[in-house]
N, C-alpha and C positions, 0 to 999 in steps of 0.2 A: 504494500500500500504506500509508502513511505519512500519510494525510491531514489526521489530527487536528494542530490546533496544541499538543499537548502535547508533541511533536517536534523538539528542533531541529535545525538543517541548520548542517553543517558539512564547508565543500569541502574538498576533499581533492588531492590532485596524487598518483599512485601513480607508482611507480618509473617505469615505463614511458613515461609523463609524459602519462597520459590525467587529465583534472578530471574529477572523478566527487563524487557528494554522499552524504556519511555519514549517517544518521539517527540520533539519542539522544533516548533520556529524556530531558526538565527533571526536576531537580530543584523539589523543594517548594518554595515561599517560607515565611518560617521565621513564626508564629504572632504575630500583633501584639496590643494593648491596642488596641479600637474607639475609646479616648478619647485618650490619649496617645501611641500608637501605638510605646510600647517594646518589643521583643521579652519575648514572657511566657515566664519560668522554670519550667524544671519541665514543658514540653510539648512530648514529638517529633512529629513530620511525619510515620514512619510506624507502624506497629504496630496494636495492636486499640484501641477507643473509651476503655478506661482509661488508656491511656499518650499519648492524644493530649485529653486533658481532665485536671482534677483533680473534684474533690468539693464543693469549696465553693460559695456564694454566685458567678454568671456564671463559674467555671470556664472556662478557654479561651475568653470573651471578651474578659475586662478584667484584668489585675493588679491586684496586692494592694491597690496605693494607691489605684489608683479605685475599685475596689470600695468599700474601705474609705468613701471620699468618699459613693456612691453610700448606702452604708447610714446616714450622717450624716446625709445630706439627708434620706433617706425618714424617719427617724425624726423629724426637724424638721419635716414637712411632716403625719405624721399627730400629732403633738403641736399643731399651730398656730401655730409659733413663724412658721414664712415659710410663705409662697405657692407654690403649684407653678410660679409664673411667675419666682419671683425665683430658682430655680434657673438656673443654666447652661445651654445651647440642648446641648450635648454629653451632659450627663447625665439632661436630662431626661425623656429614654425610657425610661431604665433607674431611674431613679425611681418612674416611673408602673407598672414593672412589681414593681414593689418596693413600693408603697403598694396595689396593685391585689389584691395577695396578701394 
């Protein structure tokens, strides 16, 4: 019944003193920064699509400070100050999708 691994298993000993295995929900893992990987504020695990995102610029991928970082560079990179290459290997994806717009 229980086959998916979103399940976890947890024995049990019942009074009568048969092992038998309990099944539960996991809970969510709680929402990280792709770059820094600090838990992001401001976003629950369940509800509808606005309580599990914000509004801004990567919303529910990145927090403020990378983001932030993120739109520094892009703005550096379509000015001409640096190179798409002398970005960070981390940000650089989210640069590209950010100069690409």
């Amino acid at each position: 019944m229980y086959r998916s691994r979103s399940y976890k298993k947890a024995r049990k000993v019942t009074r009568t003193g048969k092992n038998v295995v309990h099944y539960r929900r996991a809970k969510n893992a709680p929402h990280v920064c792709a770059i820094c990987l600090v838990e992001l504020n401001g976003i629950g695990s369940s509800g509808g699509k606005s309580r599990r995102t914000n509004s801004r610029q990567f919303g529910g991928v990145l927090c403020s400070r990378c983001s932030a970082e993120v739109v520094k560079f892009g703005s550096r990179v379509e000015q001409g100050e640096i190179k798409l290459d002398d970005v960070g290997t981390r940000y650089r994806a989210y640069v590209l999708q950010l100069v690409a717009h």
